[in-house]
Residue frames as a rotation matrix with the C-alpha (Angstrom) as fourth column:
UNK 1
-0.469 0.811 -0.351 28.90
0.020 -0.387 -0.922 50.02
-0.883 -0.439 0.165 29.13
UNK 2
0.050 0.663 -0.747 27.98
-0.857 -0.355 -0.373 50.71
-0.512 0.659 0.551 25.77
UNK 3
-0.912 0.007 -0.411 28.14
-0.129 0.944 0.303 46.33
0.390 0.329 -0.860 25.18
UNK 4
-0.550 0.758 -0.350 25.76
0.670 0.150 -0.727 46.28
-0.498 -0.635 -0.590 27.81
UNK 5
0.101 0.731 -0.675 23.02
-0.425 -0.582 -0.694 48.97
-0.900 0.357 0.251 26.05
UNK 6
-0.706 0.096 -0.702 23.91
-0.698 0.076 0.712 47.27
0.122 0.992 0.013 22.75
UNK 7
-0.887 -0.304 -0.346 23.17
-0.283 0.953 -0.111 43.96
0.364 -0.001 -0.931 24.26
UNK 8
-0.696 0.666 -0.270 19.98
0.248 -0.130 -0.960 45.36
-0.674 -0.735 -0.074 25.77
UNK 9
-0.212 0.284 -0.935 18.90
-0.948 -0.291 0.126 47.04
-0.236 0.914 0.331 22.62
UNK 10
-0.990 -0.065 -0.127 18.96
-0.120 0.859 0.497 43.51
0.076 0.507 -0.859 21.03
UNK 11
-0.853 0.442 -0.277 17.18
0.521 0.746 -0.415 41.78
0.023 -0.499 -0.867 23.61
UNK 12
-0.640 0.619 -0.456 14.76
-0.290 -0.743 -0.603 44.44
-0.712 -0.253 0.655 23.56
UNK 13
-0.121 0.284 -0.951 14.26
-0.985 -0.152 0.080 44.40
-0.122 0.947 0.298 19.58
UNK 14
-0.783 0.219 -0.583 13.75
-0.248 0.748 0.615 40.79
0.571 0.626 -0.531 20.05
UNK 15
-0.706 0.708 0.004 11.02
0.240 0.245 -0.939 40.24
-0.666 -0.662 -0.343 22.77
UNK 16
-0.363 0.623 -0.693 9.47
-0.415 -0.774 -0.478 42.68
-0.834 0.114 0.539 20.49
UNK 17
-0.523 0.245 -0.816 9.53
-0.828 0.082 0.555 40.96
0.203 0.966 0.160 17.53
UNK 18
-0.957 0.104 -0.270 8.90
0.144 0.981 -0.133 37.74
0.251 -0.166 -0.954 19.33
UNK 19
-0.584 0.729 -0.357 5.78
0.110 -0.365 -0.924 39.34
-0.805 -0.579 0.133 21.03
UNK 20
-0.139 0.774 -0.618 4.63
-0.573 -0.572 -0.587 40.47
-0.808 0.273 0.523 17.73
UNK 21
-0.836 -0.387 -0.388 5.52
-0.488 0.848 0.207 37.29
0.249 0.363 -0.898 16.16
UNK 22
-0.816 0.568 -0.110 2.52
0.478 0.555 -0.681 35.61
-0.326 -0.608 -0.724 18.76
UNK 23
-0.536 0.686 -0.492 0.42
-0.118 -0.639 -0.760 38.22
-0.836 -0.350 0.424 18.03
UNK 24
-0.557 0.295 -0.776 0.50
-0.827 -0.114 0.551 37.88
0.074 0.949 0.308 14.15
UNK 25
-0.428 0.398 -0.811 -0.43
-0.432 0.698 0.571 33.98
0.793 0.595 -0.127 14.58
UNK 26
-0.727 0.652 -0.215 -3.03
0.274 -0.012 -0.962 34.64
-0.629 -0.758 -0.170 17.36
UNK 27
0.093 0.788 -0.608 -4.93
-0.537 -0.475 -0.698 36.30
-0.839 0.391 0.379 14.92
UNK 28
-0.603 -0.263 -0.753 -3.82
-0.720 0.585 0.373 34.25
0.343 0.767 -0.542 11.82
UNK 29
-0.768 0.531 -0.358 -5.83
0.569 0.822 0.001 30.85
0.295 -0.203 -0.934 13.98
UNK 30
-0.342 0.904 -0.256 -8.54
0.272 -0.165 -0.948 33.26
-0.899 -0.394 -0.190 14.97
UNK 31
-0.293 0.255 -0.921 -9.27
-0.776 -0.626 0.074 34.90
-0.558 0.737 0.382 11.68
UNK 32
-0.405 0.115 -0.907 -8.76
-0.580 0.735 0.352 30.89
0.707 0.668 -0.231 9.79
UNK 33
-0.665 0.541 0.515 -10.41
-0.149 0.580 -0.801 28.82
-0.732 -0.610 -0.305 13.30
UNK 34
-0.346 0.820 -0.456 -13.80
-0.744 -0.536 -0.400 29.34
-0.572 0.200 0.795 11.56
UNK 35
0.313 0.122 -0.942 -13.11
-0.949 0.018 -0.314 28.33
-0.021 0.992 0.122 8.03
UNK 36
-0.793 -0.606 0.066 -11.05
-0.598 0.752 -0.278 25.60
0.119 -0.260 -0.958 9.03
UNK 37
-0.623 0.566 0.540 -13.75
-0.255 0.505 -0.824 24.00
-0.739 -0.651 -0.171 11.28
UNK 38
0.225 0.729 -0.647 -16.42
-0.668 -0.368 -0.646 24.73
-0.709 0.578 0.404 8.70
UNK 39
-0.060 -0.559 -0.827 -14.20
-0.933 0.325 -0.152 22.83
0.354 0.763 -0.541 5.96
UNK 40
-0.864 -0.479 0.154 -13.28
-0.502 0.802 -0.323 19.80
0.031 -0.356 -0.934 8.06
UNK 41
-0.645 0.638 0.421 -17.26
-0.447 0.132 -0.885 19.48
-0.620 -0.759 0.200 8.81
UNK 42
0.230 0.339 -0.912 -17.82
-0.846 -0.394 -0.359 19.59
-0.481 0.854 0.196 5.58
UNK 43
-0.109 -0.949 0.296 -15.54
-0.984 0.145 0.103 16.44
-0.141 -0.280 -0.950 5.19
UNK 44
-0.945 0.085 0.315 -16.71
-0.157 0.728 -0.668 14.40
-0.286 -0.681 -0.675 7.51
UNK 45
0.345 0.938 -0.043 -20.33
-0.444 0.123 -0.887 14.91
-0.827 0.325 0.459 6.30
UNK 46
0.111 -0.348 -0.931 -19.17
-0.923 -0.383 0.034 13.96
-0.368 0.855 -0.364 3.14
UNK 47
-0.850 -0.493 -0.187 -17.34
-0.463 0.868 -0.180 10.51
0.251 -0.067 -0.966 3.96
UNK 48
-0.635 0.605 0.481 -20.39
-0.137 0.524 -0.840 9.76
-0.760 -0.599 -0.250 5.99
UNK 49
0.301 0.909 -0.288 -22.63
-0.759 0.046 -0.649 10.31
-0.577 0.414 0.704 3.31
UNK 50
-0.444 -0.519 -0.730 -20.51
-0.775 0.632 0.022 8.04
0.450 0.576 -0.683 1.01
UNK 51
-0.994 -0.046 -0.098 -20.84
-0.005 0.922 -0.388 5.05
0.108 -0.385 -0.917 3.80
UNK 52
-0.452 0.881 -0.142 -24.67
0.462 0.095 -0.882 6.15
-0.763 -0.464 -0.450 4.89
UNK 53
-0.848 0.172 0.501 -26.50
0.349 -0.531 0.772 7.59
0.399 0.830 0.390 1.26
UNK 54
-0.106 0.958 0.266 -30.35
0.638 -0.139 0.757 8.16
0.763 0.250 -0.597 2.68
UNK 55
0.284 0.309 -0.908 -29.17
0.940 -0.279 0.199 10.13
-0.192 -0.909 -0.369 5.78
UNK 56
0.500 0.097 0.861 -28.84
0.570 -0.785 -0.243 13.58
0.652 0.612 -0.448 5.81
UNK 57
0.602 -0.369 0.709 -26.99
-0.701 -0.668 0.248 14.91
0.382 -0.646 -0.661 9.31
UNK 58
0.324 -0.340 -0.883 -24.53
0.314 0.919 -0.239 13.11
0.893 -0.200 0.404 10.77
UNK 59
0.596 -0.166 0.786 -23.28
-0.672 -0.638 0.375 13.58
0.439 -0.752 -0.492 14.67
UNK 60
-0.060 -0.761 -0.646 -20.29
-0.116 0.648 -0.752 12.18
0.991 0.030 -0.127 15.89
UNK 61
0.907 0.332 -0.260 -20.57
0.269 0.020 0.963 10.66
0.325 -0.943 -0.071 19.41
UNK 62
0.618 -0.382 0.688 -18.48
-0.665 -0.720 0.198 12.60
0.419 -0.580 -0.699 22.05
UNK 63
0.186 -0.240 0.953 -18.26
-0.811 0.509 0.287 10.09
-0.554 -0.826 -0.100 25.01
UNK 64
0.840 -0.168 -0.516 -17.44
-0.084 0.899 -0.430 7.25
0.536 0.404 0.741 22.11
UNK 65
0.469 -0.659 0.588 -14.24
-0.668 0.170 0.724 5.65
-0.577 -0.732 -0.361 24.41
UNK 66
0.468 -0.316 -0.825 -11.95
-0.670 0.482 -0.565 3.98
0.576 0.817 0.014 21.51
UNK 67
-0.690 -0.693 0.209 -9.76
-0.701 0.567 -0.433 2.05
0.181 -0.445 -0.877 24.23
UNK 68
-0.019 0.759 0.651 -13.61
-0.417 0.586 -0.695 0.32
-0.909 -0.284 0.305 25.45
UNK 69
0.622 0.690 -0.369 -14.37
-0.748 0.387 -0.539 -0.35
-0.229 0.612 0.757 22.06
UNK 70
-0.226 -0.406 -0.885 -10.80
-0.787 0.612 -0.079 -1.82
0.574 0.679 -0.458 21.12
UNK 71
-0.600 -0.186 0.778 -11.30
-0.771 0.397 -0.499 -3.71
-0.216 -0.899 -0.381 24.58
UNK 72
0.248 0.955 0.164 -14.67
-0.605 0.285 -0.743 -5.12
-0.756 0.085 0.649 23.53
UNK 73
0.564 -0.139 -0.814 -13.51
-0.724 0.392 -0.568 -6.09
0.398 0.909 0.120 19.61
UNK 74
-0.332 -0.897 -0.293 -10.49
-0.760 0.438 -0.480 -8.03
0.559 0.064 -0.827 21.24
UNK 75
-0.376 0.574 0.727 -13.09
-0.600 0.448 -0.663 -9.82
-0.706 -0.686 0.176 23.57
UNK 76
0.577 0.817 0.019 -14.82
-0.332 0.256 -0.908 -11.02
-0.746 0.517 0.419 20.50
UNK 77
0.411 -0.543 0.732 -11.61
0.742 0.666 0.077 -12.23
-0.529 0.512 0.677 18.28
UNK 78
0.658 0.061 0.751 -11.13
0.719 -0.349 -0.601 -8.94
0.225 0.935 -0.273 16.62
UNK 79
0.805 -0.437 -0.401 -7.74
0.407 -0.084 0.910 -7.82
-0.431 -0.896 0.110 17.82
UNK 80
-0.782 -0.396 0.481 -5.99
0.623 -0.471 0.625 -6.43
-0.021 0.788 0.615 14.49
UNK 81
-0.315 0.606 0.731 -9.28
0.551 -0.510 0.660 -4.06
0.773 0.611 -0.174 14.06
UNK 82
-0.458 0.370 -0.808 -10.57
0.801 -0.221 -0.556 -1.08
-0.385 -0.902 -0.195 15.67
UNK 83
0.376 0.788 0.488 -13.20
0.858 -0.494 0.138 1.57
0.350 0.367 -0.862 15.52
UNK 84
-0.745 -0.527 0.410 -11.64
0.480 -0.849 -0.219 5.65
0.463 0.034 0.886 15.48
UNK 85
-0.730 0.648 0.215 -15.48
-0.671 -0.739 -0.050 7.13
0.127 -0.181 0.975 15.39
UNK 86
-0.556 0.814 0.170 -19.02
0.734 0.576 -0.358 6.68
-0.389 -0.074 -0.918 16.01
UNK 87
-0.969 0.230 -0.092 -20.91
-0.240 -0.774 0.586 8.57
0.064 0.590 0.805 14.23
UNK 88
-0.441 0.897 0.043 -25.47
0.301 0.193 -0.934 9.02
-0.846 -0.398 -0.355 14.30
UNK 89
-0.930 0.200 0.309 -26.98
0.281 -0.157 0.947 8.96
0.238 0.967 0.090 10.78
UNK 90
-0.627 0.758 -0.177 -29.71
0.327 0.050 -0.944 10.98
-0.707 -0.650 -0.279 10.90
UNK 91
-0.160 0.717 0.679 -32.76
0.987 0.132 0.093 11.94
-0.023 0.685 -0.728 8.84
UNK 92
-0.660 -0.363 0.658 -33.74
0.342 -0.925 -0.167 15.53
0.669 0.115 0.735 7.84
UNK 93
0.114 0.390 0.914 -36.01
-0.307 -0.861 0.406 15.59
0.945 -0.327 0.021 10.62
UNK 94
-0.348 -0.771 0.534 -33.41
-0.873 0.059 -0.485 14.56
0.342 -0.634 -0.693 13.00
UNK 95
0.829 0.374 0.416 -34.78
-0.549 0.686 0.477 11.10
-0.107 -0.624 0.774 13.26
UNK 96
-0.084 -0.913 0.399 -32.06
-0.802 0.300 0.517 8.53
-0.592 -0.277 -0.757 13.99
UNK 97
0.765 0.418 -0.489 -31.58
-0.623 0.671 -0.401 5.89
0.161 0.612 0.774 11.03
UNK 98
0.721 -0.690 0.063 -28.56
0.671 0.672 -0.313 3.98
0.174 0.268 0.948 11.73
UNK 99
0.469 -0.806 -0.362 -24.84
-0.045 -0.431 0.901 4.85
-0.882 -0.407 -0.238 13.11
UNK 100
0.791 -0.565 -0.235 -21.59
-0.276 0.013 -0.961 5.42
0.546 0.825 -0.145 10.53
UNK 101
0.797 -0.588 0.141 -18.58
0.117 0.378 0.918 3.51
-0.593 -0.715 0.370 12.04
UNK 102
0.665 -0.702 -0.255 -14.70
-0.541 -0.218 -0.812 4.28
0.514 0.678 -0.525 11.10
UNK 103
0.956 -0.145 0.253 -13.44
0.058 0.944 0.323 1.11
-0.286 -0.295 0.912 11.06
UNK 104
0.345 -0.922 -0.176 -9.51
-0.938 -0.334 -0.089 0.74
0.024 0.196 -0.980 11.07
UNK 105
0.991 0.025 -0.133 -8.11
-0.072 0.929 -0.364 -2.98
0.114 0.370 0.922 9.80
UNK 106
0.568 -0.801 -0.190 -4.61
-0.752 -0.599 0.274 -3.62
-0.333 -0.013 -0.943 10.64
UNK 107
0.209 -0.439 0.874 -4.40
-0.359 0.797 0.486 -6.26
-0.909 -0.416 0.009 8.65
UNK 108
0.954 0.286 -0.085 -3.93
-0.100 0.039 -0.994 -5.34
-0.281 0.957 0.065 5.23
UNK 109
0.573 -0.784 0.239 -0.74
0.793 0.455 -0.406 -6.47
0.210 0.422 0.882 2.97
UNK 110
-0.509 -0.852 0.127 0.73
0.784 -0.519 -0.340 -3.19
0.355 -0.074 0.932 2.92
UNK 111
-0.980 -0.172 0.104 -0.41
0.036 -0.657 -0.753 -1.58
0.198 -0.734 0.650 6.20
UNK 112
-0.648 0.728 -0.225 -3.62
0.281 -0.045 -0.959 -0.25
-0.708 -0.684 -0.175 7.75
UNK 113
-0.745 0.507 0.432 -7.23
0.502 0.000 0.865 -0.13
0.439 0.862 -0.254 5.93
UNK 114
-0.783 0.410 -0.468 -9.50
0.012 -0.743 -0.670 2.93
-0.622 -0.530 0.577 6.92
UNK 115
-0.499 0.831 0.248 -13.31
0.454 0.007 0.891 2.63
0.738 0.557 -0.381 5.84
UNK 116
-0.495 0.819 0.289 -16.26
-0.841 -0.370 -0.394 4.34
-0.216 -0.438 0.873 6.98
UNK 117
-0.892 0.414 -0.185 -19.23
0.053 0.500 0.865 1.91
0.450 0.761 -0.467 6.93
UNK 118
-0.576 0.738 0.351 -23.12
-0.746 -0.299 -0.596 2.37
-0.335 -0.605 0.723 7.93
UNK 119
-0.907 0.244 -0.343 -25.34
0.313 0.936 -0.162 0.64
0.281 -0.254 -0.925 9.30
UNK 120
-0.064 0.696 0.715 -29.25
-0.679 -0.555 0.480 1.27
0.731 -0.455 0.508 9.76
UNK 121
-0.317 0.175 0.932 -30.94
-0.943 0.049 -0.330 0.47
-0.103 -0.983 0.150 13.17
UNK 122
0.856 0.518 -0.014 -32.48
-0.515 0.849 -0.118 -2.89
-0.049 0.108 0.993 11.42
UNK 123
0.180 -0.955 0.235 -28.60
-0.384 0.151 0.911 -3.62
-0.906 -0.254 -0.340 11.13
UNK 124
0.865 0.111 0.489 -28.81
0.457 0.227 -0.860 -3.56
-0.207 0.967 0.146 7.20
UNK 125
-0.161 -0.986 -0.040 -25.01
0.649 -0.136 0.749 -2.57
-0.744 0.094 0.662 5.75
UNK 126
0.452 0.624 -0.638 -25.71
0.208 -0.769 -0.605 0.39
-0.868 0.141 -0.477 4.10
UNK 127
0.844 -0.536 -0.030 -22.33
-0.127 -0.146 -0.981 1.20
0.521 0.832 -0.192 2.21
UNK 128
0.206 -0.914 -0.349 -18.59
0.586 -0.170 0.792 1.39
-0.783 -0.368 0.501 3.25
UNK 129
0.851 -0.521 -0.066 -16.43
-0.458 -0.673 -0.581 4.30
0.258 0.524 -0.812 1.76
UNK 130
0.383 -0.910 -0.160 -12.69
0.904 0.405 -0.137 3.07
0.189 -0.092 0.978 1.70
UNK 131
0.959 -0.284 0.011 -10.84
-0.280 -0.937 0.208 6.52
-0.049 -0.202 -0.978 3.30
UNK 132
0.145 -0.898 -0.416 -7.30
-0.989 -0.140 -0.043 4.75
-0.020 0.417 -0.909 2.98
UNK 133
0.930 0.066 0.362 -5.87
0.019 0.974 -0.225 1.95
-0.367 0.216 0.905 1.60
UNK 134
0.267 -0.919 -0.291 -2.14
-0.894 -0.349 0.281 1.00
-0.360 0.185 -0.915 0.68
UNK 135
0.591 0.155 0.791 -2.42
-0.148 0.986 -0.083 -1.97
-0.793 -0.068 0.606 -1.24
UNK 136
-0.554 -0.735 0.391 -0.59
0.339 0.230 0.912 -3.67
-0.761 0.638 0.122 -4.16
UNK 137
-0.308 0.664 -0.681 -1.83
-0.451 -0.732 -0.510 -1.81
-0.838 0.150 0.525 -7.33
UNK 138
-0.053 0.340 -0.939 -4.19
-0.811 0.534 0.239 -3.75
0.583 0.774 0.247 -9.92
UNK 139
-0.392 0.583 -0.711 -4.85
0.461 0.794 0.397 -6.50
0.796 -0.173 -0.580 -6.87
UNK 140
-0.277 0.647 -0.710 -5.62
0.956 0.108 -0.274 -5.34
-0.100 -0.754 -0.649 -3.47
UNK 141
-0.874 -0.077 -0.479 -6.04
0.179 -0.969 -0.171 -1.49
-0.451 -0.236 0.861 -4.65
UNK 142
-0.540 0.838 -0.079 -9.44
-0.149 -0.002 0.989 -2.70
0.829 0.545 0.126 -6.40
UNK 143
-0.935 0.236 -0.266 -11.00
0.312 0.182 -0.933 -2.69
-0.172 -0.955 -0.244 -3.12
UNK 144
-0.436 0.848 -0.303 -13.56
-0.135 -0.394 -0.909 -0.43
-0.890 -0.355 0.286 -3.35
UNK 145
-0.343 0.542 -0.767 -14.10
-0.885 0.087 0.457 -1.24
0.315 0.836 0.450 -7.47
UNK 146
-0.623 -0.038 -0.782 -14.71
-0.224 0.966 0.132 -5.18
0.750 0.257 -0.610 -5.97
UNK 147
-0.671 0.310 -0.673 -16.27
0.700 0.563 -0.439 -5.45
0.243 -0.766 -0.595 -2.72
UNK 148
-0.933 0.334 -0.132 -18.09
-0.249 -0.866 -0.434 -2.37
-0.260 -0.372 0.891 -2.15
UNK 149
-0.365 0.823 -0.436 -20.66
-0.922 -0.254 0.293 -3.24
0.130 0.508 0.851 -4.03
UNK 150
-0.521 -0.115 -0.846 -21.15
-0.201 0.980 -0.009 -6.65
0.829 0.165 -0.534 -2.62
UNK 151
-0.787 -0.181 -0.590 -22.11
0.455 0.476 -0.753 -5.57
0.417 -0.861 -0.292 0.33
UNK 152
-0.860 0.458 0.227 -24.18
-0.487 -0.868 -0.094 -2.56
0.154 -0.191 0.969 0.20
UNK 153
0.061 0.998 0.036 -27.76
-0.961 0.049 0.271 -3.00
0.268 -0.051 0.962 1.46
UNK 154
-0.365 -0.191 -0.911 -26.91
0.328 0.890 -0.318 -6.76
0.871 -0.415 -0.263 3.65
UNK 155
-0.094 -0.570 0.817 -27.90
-0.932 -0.239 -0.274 -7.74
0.351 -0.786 -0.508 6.14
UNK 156
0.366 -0.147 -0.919 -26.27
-0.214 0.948 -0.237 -10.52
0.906 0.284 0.315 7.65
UNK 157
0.889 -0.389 -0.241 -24.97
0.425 0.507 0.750 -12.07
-0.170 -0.769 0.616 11.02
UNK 158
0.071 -0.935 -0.347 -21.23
-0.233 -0.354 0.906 -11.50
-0.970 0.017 -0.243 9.97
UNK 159
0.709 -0.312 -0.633 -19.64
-0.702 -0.215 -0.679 -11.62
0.075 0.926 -0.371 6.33
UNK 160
0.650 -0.231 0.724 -17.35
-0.052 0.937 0.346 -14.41
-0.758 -0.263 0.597 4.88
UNK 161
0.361 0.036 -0.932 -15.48
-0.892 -0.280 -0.356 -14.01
-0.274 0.959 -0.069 1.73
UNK 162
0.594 0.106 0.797 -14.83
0.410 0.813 -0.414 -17.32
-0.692 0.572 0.440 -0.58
UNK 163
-0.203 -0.798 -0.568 -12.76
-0.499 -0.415 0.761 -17.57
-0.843 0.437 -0.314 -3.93
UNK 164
-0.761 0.387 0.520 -15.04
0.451 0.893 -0.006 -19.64
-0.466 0.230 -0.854 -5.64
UNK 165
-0.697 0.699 0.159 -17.81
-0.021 -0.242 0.970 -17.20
0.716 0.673 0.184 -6.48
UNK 166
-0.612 0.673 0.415 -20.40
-0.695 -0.206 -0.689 -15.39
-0.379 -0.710 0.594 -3.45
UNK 167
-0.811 0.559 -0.170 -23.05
0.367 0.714 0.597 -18.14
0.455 0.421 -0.784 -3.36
UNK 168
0.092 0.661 -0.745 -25.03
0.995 -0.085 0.047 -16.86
-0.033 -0.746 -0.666 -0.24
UNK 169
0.946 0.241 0.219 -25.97
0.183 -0.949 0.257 -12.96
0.270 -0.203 -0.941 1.04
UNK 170
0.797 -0.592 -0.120 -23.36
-0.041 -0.250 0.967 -13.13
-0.603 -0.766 -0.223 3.67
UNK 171
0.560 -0.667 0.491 -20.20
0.712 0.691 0.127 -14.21
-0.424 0.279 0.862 0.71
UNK 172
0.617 -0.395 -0.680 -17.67
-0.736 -0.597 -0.320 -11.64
-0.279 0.698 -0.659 -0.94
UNK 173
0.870 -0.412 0.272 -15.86
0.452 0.444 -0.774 -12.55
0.198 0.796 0.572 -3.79
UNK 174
0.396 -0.884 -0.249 -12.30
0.341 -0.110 0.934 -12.43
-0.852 -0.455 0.258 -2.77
UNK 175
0.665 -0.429 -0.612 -10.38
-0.593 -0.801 -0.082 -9.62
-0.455 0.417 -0.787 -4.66
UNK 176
0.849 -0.529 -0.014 -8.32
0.231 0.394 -0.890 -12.14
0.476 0.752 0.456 -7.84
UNK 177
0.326 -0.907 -0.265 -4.86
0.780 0.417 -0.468 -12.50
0.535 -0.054 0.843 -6.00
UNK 178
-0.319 -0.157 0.935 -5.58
-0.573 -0.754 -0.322 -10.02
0.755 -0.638 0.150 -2.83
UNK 179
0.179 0.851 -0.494 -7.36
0.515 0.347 0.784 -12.30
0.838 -0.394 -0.376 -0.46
UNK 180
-0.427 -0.245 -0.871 -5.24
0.901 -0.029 -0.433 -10.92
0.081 -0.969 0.233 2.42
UNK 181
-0.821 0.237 0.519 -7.06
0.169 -0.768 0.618 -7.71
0.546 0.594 0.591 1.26
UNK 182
-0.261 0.965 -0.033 -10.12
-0.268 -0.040 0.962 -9.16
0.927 0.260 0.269 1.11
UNK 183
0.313 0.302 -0.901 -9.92
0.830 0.374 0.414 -10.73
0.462 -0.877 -0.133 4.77
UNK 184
-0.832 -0.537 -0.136 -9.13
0.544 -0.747 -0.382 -7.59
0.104 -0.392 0.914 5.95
UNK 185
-0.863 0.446 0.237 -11.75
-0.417 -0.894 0.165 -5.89
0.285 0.044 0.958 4.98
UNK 186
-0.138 0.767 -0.627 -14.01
0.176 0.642 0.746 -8.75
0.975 -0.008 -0.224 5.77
UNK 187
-0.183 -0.111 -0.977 -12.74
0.928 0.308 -0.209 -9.11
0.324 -0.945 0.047 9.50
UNK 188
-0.863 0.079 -0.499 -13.30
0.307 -0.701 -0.643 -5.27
-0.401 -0.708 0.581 9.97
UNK 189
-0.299 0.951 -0.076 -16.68
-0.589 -0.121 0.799 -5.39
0.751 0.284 0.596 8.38
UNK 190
0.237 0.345 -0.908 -17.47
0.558 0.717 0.418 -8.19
0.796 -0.605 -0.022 10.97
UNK 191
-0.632 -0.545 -0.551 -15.99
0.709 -0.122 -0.694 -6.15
0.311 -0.830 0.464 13.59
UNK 192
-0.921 0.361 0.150 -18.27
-0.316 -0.914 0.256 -3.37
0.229 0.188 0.955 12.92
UNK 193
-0.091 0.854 -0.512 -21.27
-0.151 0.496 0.855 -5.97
0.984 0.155 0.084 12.87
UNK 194
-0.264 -0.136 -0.955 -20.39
0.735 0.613 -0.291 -6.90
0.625 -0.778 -0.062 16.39
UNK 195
-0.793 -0.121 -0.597 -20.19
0.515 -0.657 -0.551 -3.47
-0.325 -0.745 0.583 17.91
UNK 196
-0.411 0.857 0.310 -23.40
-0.522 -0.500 0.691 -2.43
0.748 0.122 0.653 16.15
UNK 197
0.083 0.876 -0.475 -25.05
0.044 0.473 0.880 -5.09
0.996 -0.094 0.001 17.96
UNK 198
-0.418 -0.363 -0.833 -23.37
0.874 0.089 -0.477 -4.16
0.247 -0.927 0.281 21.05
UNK 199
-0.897 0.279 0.342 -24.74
-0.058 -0.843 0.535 -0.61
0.437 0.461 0.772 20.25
UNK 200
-0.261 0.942 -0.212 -28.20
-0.494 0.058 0.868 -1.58
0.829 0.332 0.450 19.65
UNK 201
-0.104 0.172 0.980 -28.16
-0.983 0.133 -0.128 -4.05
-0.152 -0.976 0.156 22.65
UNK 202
0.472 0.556 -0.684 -28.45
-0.702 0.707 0.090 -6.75
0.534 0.438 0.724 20.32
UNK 203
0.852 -0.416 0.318 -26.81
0.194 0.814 0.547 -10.39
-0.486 -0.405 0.774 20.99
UNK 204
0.569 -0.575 -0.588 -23.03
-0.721 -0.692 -0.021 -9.92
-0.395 0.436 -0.809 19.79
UNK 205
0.729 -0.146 -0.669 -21.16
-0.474 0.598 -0.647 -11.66
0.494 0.788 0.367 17.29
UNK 206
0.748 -0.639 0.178 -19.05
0.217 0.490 0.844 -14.41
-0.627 -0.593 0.505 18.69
């Protein structure tokens, strides 16, 4: 008898603790929910602004359906690349200028390439932020010192990149002994072109 009442006693003194165990980090996610959210929003505005500089709000679409979009990209040749977010670049008096796409490459030397990149409604290439990258360092980890800036403020049909030296709008100088880099990021800059224009209604990139 007095195993049994120890053995109860335990079980007691744990439920209890377990109970007040739940309780502590019920309130712990209500007390940090807030800040959390707040932080993350922060973030994400951020990145966007990186990829989109003249907007000022950004709203991520809801009903965006990543499995349509990869469905769509692979229709169109672009079957290593897909698109995470959609995002609305907007003005400070909520006028729509142009979406912010997070564009995922799976075709980079060493693993996946994560960029943000925006686009306004005339389908000018605004910027691209690079958000990860795992490349060889001193060739394909110069991404964003090399190509970013090639591209910003284009617009073009689709992008091409060359080793020879950009002759045209549409050319990037291929990253000095990365190219597999550089076609990465090329093919999910083109991918992005395509599904704007699907977006927009335009005519879409073969």
């Amino acid at each position: 008898m007095k195993k049994v009442l120890e053995l109860l006693k335990n079980t007691i003194i744990l439920i209890l603790i377990t109970v007040m165990a739940g309780g502590l980090l019920g309130f712990v996610y209500q007390v940090t929910k807030e800040p959390i959210a707040i932080k993350e929003e922060e973030r994400k505005n951020e990145a966007c602004k990186l990829a989109f500089k003249t907007a000022d709000t950004f709203t991520e679409v809801s009903d965006f359906d990543i499995e349509q979009a990869d469905l769509l990209l692979a229709s169109k040749g672009f079957e290593n690349t897909s698109i995470q977010t959609v995002y609305l670049a907007n003005s400070v008096e909520n006028t729509m200028l142009g979406y912010v796409l997070t564009m995922v490459s799976h075709e980079g030397y060493n693993g996946d390439i994560s960029f943000m990149m925006g686009i306004s409604l005339d389908g000018t290439i605004e910027a691209i932020s690079i958000l990860s990258i795992s490349e060889t360092p001193g060739l394909g980890m110069r991404a964003e010192e090399v190509i970013v800036s090639q591209i910003e403020e284009k617009n073009v049909d689709y992008f091409e990149y060359t080793k020879t030296g950009a002759m045209t709008a549409n050319q990037i100088d291929a990253i000095s002994g990365a190219t597999i880099t550089t076609n990465a990021i090329t093919t999910g800059l083109n991918a992005g072109i395509s599904y704007f224009d699907y977006l927009v209604g335009g005519v879409e990139n073969e």
